[in-house]
N, C-alpha and C positions, 0 to 999 in steps of 0.2 A: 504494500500500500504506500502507495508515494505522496508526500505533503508538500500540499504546493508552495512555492516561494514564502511568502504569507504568512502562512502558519508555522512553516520552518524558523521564521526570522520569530513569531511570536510568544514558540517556545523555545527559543532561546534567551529571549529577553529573560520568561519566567524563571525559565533554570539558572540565569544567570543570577536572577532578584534573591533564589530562593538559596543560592549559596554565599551571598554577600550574606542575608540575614542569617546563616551559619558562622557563619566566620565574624559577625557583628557578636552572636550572644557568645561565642568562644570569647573574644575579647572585652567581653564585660561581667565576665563571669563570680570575678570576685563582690560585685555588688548584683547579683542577680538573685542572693539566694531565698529575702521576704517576699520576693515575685513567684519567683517559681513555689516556693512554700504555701505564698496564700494562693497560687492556683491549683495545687493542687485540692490545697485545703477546700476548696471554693469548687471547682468539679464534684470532689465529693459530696460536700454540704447541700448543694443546689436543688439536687429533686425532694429534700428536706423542706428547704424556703421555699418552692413551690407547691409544694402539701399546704402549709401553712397558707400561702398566700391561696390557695383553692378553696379555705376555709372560710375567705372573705378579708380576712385581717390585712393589711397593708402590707408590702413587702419588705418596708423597712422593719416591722415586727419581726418578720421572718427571721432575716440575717440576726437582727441582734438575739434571737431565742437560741441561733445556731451559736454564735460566739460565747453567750450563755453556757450553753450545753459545753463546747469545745474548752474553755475555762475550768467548766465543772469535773472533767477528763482530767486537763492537766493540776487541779488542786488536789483530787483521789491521785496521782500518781505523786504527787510529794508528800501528801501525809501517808504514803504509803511507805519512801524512800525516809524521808524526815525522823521518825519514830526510830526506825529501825538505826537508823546512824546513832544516834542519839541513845540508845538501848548497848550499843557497839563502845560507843565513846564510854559509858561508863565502865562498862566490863573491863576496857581496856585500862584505865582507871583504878580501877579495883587489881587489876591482876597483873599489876606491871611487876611490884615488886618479885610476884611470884615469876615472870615472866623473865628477869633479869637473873634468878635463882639458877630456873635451867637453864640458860643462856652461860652464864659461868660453868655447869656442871658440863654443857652437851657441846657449845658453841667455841668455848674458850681454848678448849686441851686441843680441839680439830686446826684452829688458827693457828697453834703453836707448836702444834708438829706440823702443819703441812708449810705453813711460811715464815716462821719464828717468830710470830707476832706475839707477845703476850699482852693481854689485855682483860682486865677486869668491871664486869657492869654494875658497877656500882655510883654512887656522884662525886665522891673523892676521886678514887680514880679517872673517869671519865675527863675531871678538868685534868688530871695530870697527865693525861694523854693529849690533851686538846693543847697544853701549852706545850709539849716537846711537841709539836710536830704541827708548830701554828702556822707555818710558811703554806704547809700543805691544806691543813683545814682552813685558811686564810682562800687559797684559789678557789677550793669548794663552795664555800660561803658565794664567792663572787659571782659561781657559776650558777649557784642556786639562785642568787636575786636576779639576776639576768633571765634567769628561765622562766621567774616570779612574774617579772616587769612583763616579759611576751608572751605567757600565758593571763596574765591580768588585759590585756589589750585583747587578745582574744577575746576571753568572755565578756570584756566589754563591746567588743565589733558585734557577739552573738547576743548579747544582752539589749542591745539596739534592732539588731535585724528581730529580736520576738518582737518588740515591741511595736516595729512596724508593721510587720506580718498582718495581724486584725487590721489594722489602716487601710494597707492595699485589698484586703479580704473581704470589707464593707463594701467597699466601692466597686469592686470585681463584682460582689453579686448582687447590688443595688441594680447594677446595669447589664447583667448578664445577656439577658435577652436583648435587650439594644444593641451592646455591641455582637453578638453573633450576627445579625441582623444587614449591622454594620459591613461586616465580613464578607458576609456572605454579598452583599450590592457588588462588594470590589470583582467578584467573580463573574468572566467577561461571560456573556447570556447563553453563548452555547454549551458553556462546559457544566452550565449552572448545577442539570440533575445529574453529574456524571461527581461532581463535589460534593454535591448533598449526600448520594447514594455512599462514596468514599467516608463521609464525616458521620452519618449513620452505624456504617460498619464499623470503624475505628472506634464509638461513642460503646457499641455493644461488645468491642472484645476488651474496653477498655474495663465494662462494668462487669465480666468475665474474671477481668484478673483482680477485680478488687474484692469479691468473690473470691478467689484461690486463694489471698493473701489473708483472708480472712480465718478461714480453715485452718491454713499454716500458723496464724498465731492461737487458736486455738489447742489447736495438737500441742505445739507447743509448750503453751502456761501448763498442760496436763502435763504432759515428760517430765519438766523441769521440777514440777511441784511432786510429786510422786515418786520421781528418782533421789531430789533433796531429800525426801521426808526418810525414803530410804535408808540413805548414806546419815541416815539423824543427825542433820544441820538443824539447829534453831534456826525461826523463822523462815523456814522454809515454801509453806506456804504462800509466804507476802515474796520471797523472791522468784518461786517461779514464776507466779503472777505476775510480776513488774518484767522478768525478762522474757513471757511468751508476749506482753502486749506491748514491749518496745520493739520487740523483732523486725519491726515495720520499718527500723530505721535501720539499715544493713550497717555492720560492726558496732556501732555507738551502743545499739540495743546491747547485743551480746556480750558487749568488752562493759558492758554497765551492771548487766546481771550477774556476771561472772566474777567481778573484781568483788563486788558485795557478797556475791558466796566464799571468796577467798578471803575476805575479810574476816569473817563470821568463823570460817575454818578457822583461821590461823590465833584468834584470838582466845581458840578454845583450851589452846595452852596441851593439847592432848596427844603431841606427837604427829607423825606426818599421816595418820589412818586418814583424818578428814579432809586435808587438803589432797590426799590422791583421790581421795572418795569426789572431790570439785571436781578434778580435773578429768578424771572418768566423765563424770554426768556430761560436763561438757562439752569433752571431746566429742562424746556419742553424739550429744545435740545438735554441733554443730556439723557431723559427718549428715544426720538426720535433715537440717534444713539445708545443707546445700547440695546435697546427692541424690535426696529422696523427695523430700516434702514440695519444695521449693521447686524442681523441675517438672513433678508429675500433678500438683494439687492448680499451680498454677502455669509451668507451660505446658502443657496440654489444654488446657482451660483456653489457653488464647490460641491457639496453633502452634506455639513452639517446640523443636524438640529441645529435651534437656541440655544436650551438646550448645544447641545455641542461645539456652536459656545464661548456663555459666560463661560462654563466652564474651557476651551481652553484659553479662556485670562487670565483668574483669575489663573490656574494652570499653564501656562509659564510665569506669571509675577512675582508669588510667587517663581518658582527656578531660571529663567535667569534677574530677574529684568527686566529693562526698552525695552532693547531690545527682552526680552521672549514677551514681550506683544505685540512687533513690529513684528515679527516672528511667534505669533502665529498660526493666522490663515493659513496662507502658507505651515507652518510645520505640520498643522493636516490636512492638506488639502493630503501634500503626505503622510503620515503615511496612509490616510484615504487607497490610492491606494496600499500601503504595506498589510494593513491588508485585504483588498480586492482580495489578491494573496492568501496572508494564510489562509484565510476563503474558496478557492476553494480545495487547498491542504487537508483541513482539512475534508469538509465535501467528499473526495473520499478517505480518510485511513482506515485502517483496524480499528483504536481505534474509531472511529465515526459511522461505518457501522456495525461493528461487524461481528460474524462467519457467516459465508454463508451457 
């Protein structure tokens, strides 16, 4: 099938628009992330505001019930986090002394055969280690406030981008419908139902995968919480819970639940039984969400295979960072029905069919 002059120039223009606009949010990417955040957030939340607003109630009701709600979410997840640190801190607290006991009896004799260190935990000794060898805990210090100072900016860059989040989040679904609307005018009249029919399909494997992710945090909070209680961690229940219903956020979830269950191990003062008993649970969990759960609950759910479900994360995480890896699957999900267009185009052209 051959395109005439015309259209040939027309879609090149496009393709040419639509990799400037790649290469635009590549390079804006480190302020991109309360946008992409509250679109996401804002995709999801929408057939919510408009239940609501079918009820009669205005649509600004809507959005603010959903940011309600979405609030409501993240204040149960810190008094979930909150207590439990706080239950942690004291323990730790309380059993330092004891903790400094086996540290001389288990810690001390290993440092001083294996590297002649001798060294005692106690707070006498401690300063008289810290003043022979101030040159050295002198650079330490330095490197720690340093580490301080650019991890303090970070969570203020991230402490900013929440706060803006709701901002662009209101506004996005104030005007939802406007602007698709909007969008959709820009779509030149012929292509009109061949991009509807696209933005439909993309719309439904989207709500597909939010579906499979669902499941997967599901399964999940059970594993997690069930194999804890197993391995008899205190508060186990509240941590598998907090790290099946963060999972949604690839590593942050995990390396959040996991460090809290290492925590809670190690504070137990009771030898390494509980910290391999973590490291099990987790290992397993985490062969479970990226091997098993994660490829077959959700790519299958959208059409992908496993193969390209992990390679999908691994290669948006590598060029969009934190959020490429949050975006993956979503975004191979619609590429998948993009290529799915071009693969009909393609196999009825002239350069695929050949002379007749």
């Amino acid at each position: 099938m051959n395109l005439p002059q015309t259209d040939r120039l027309h879609a090149a223009l496009w393709l040419g628009l639509g990799l400037a606009i790649l290469a635009l949010l590549y390079l804006l990417k480190p302020i991109l992330m309360p946008f992409l955040l509250a679109g996401v957030l804002a995709y999801i939340g929408n057939p919510l505001v408009d239940r609501v607003q079918a009820l009669g109630a205005p649509r600004t009701v809507g959005v603010l019930a959903l940011l309600l709600l979405l609030s409501g979410i993240l204040i149960g997840l810190v008094l979930i986090i909150l207590p439990l640190l706080i239950d942690e801190g004291q323990i730790l607290v309380e059993r330092l002394p004891e903790g400094m006991a086996l540290a001389n009896e288990k810690l001390a004799p290993w440092l001083r055969e294996r590297f002649g260190i001798r060294l005692r935990l106690d707070p006498a000794a401690l300063r008289k280690f810290a003043v022979s060898n101030w040159d050295s805990v002198q650079t330490v210090l330095e490197q720690l406030l340093q580490s301080l100072k650019i991890g303090g900016m970070a969570l203020l860059g991230m402490a900013i981008n929440l706060l803006l989040t709701p901002v662009v989040m209101f506004y996005l679904l104030l005007d939802w419908h406007s602007m698709r609307q909007r969008l959709a005018a820009i779509v030149p009249r012929p292509w009109q139902g061949k991009i509807v029919q696209m933005a439909e399909d993309i719309d439904d494997v989207l709500s597909q995968f939010l579906r499979g992710q669902l499941l997967v945090m599901l399964a999940l909070a059970v594993y997690y919480s069930f194999a804890l209680w197993l391995a008899d961690l205190p508060s186990a229940l509240a941590i598998g819970l907090l790290t099946g219903m963060l999972v949604f956020i690839p590593y942050i979830g995990f390396a959040t639940g996991f460090l809290l269950a290492l925590l809670v191990a190690a504070l137990q003062f009771s030898g390494w039984e509980p910290i391999l008993g973590v490291l099990v649970v987790y290992g397993i969990g985490q062969f479970l969400e990226s091997f098993l759960l994660t490829p077959f609950l959700v790519g299958e759910r959208i059409g992908l295979h496993p193969l390209t479900v992990i390679f999908a994360l691994m290669a948006f995480g590598q060029v969009f960072g934190f959020f490429g890896v949050l975006l993956a699957l979503p975004a191979s999900a619609a590429l998948l029905v993009g290529l799915r267009e071009l693969r009909q185009l393609y196999v009825v052209s002239a350069f695929y069919q050949g002379p007749v």
